[in-house]
N, C-alpha and C positions, 0 to 999 in steps of 0.2 A: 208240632205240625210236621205228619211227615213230606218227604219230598212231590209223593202222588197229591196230595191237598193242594201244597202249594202251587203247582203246575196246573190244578184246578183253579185256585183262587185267579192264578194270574191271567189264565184264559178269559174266565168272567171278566172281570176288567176288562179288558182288551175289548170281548165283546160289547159289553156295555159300551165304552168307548165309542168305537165303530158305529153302534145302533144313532148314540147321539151325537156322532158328526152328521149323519145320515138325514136324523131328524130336525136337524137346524139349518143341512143343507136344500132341502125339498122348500119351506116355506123362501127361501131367502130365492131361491131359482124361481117359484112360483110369480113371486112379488116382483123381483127383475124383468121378467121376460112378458108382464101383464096376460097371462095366460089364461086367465079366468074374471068374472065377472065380481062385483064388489061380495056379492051374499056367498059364493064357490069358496072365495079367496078366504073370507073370514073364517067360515066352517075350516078347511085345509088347515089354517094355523091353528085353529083351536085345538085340532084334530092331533096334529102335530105335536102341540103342546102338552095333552093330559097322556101322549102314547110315551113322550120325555122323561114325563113327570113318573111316567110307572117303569122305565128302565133306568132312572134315577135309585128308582125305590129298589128295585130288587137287585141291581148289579152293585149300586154302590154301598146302600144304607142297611145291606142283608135284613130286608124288613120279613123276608119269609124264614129266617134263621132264629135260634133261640127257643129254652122252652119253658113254661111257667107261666105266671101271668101275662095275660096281654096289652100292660099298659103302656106300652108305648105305641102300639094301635091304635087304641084308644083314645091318646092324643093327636095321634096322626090321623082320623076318623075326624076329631074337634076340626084341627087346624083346617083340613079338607074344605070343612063347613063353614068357617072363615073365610078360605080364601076364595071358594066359590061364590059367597056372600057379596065379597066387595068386588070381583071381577065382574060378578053379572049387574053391582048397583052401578059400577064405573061405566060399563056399556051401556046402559041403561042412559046412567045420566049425561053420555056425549053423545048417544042420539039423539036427544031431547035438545043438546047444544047447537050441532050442525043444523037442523030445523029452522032456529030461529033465525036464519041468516036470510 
């Protein structure tokens, strides 16, 4: 790895870094300062959370790096669908909870 790479890698980092202070700090300010309405606030975090999840992906887990097959995508595409799965049945199912009150 020459020195110009590395000065690159370490940037990335950093950026990513930054992006997800950023994006942890916006929901946690929102939620504090009751700035928005219960349906605003939730979208915001969501919003939040899959913009997280994809400077996750690419600054930390070099998921756009690499070449040949793509099965690590492809698990990553599964899991996606998993974990979208049980977020939206969880939501689902504490809607249905606060209701019944």
């Amino acid at each position: 790895m020459s020195n110009q790479e590395h000065t690159a890698s370490i940037k990335a980092y950093v950026t990513g870094f930054i992006l997800s202070i950023v994006l942890t700090v916006i929901p946690l300010v929102l939620v504090l300062n009751h700035m928005m309405g219960k349906a605003a606030l939730t979208v915001s975090i969501l919003l939040a959370a899959v913009l997280q999840f994809v400077v996750q992906l690419f600054f930390f887990m070099h998921i756009r790096d690499g070449e040949g097959p793509r099965y690590n995508v492809m698990a990553l595409i599964l899991g996606i669908i998993f974990v979208v799965t049980i977020v939206a049945g969880a939501i689902w199912i504490m809607s249905f909870n606060s209701q019944v009150q």
